[in-house]
C-alpha positions in Angstrom: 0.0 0.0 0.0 1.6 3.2 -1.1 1.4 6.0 1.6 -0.2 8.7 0.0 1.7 11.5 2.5 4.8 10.5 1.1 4.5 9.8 -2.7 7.2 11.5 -4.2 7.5 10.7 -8.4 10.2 11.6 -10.7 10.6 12.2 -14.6 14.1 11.5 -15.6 14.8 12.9 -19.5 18.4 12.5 -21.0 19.1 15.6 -22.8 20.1 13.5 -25.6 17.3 14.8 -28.4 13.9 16.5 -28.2 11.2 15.5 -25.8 8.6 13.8 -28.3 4.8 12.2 -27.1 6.0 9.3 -25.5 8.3 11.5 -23.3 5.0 13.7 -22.7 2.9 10.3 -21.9 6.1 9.8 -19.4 6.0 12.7 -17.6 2.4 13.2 -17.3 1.7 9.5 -15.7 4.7 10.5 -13.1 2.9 13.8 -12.3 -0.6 12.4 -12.1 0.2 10.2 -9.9 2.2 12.4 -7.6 -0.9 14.8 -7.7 -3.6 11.9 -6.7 -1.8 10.9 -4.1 -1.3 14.9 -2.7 2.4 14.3 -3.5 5.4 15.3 -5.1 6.6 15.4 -8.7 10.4 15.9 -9.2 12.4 16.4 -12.5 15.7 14.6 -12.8 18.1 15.4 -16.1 20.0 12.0 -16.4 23.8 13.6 -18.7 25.9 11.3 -17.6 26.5 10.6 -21.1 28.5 13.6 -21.6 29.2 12.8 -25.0 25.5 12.7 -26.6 24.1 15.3 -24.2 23.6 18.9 -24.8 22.5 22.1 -23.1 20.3 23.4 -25.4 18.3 19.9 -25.4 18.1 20.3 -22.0 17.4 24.1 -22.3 14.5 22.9 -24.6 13.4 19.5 -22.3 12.7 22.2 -19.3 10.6 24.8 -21.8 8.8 21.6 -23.5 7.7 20.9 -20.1 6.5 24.0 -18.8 4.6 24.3 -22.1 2.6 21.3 -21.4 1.8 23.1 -18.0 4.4 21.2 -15.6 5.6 22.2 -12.6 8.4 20.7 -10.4 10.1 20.8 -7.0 13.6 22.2 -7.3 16.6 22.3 -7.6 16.1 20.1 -10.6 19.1 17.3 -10.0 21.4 16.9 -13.2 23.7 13.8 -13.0 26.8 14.9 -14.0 26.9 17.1 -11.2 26.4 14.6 -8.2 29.5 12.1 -9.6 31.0 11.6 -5.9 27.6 10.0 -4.8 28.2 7.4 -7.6 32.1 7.1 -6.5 31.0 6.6 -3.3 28.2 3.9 -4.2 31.4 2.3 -6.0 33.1 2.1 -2.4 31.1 0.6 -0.6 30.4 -2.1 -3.6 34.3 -2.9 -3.5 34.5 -2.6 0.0 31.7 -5.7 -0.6 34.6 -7.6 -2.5 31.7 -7.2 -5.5 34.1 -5.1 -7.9 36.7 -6.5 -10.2 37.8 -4.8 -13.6 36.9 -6.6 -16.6 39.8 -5.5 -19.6 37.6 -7.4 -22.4 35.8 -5.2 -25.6 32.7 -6.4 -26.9 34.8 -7.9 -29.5 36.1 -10.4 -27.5 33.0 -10.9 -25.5 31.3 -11.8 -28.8 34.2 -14.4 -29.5 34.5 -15.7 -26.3 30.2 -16.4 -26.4 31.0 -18.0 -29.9 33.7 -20.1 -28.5 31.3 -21.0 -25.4 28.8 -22.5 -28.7 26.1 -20.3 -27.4 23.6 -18.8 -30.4 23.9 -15.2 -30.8 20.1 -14.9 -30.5 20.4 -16.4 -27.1 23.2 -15.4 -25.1 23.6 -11.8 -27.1 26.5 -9.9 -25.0 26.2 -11.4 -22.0 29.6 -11.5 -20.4 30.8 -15.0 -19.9 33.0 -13.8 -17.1 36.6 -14.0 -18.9 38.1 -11.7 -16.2 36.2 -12.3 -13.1 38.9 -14.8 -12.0 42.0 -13.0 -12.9 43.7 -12.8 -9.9 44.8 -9.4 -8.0 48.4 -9.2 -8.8 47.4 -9.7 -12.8 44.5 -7.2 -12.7 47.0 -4.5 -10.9 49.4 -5.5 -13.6 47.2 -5.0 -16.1 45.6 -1.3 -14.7 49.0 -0.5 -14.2 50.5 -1.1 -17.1 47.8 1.9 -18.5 44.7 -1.2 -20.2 41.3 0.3 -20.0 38.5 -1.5 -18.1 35.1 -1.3 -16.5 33.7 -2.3 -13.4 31.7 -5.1 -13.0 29.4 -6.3 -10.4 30.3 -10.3 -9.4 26.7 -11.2 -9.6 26.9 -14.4 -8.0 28.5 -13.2 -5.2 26.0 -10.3 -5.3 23.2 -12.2 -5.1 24.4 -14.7 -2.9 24.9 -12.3 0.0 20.8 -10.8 -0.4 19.6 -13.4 -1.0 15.1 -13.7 -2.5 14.5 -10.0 -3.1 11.3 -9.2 -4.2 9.4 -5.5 -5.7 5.9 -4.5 -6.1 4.9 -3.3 -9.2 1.3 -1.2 -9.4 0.2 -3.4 -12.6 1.4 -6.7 -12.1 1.7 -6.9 -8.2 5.0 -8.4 -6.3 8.1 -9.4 -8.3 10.9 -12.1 -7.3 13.9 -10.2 -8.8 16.3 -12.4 -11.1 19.2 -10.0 -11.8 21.4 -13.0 -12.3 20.0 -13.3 -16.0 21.5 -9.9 -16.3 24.8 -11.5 -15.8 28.0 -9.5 -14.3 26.4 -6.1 -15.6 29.0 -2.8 -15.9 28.7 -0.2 -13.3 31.7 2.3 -14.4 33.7 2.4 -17.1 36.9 5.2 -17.5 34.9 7.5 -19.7 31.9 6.8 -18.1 32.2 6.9 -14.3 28.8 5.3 -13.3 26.3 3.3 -15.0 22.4 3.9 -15.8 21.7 1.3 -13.4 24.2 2.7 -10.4 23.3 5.8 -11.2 19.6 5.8 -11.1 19.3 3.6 -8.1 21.3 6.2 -6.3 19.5 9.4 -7.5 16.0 7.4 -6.9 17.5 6.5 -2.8 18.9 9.7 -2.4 15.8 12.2 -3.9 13.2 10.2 -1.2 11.7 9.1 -4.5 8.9 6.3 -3.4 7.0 5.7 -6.6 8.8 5.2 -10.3 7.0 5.6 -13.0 8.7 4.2 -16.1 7.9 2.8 -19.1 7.5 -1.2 -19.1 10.9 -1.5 -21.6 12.6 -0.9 -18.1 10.5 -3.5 -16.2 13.5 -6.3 -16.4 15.8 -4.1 -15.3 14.5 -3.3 -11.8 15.6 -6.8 -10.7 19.0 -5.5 -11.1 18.1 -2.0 -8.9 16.7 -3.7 -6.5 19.8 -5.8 -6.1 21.2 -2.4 -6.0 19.1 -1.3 -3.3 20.0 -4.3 -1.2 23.7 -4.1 -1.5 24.1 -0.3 -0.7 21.3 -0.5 1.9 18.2 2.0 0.4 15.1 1.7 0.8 12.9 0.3 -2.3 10.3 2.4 -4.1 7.2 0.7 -5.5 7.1 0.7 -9.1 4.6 1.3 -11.6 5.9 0.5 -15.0 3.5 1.8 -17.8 2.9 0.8 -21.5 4.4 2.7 -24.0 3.1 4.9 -26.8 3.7 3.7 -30.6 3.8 5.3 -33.7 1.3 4.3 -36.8 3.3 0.9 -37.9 3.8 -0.1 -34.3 7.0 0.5 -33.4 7.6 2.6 -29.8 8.1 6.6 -30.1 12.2 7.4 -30.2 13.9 10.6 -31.0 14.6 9.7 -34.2 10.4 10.7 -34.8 10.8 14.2 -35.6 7.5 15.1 -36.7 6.0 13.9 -33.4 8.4 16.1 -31.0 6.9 18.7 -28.1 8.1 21.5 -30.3 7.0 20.1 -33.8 3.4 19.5 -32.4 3.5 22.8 -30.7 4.6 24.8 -34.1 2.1 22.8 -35.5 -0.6 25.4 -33.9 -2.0 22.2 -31.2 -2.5 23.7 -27.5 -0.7 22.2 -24.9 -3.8 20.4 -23.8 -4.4 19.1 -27.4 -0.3 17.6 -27.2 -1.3 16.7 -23.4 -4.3 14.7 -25.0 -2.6 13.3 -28.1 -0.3 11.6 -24.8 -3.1 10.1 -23.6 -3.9 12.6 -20.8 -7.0 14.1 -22.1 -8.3 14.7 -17.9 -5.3 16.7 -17.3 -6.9 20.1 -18.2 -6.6 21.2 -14.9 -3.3 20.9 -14.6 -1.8 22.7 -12.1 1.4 23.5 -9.6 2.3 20.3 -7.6 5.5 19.4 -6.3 7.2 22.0 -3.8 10.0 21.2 -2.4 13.3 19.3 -3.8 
């Protein structure tokens, strides 16, 4: 049962692109149900890709958003900003003895998968563990002598000291996670300091957020925050992941559908609550100011 004086929702846009409908569907389910529940509705800008993200998207992701008539508590938390809560998430993992560096490219994971006789529609890029059992003199050998490698989590140890985890999802009721399908997943890498996964389970724990609303393309990948949450000791939301919006031929909205962006729509002449409509949110007409506070 989700306590309604406490729900606190976030929208978290990469400022990769423009915001199209599906991004408006997104961020209107995460304030709706913030406002139902007399709670709050935060924005989060997820850049830690510093190499796709821009400041004018995210210039135009905040106007999009007002547009539609969106409000949200502040200050609005970007990623790249808060790295030493992600290096410090790291710590404590490798304090766990759940780190190692992994020196392989997807190159040789492929080949190594091949070699294993796995089919490429099942195993995919799975890492096959090459490095996990290096041992420490050869992985300092290795870092020292200047190879690049990412961090991964040991996920059998990982889910060997939680244990059954389970999550509640709105839709589809309680979850028993299964991260260990995920296999050793990458939580930094050298350009990179923290992954989506680290990084989001850390800004959701650390923003007293208590209800995610995401789309359901993300609903496999909670078993692995949740393992998250166990390991690093945060409290777990409940979940809500929602369907997604598709275009004409079925495929899910993407950036790449210009003609269905914010700002194409809205320099089309359509009022914000026609766009808010198109986004399935026809009953939002009232919207309104929700969300005070950070």
């Amino acid at each position: 049962m989700i306590d309604s004086l406490r729900v606190v929702t976030r929208f978290a846009p990469s400022p990769t692109g423009r915001l199209h409908l599906g991004h408006a569907h997104a961020a209107l389910f995460a304030w709706r149900a913030a406002r139902e529940a007399g709670g709050r509705f935060l924005l989060r800008i997820e850049d830690i890709d510093r190499g796709r993200c821009r400041a004018e998207y995210e210039s135009a992701i905040l106007a999009d958003l007002a547009w539609l008539g969106l409000t949200w508590g502040t200050p609005v938390r970007r990623q790249s900003a808060h790295m030493a809560d992600y290096e410090s998430a790291l710590a404590r993992l490798d304090d766990l003895g759940l780190l190692y560096p992994c020196f392989c490219t997807r190159a040789t994971i492929r080949a190594e998968v091949a070699r294993a006789g796995a089919a490429p529609h099942e195993a995919g890029e799975r890492y096959p563990g090459t490095c996990r059992a290096l041992s420490p003199a050869r992985r300092a050998a290795r870092i020292a002598a200047g190879e690049i490698y990412a961090l991964r989590l040991d996920m059998a140890a990982a889910v060997a000291r939680t244990g059954r985890l389970t999550w509640l999802d709105c839709a589809r009721g309680e979850q028993v996670a299964q991260p260990e399908r995920f296999g050793d997943v990458v939580l930094a890498r050298k350009a990179m300091r923290t992954s989506y996964h680290l990084a989001v389970t850390v800004d959701d724990a650390l923003q007293g957020v208590t209800l995610v609303t995401r789309g359901e393309d993300l609903f496999a990948a909670t078993d692995v925050h949740r393992l998250l949450q166990a390991l690093l000791g945060f409290a777990t939301p409940t979940y809500h992941h929602h369907q997604l919006l598709i275009d004409a031929s079925g495929r899910r909205l993407a950036k790449r559908d210009q003609a269905m962006t914010i700002a194409a729509l809205r320099e089309s002449g359509l009022t914000a609550a026609e766009v808010r409509a198109l986004a399935g949110f026809a009953d939002a007409a009232a919207i309104g100011p929700i969300g005070a506070g950070p």
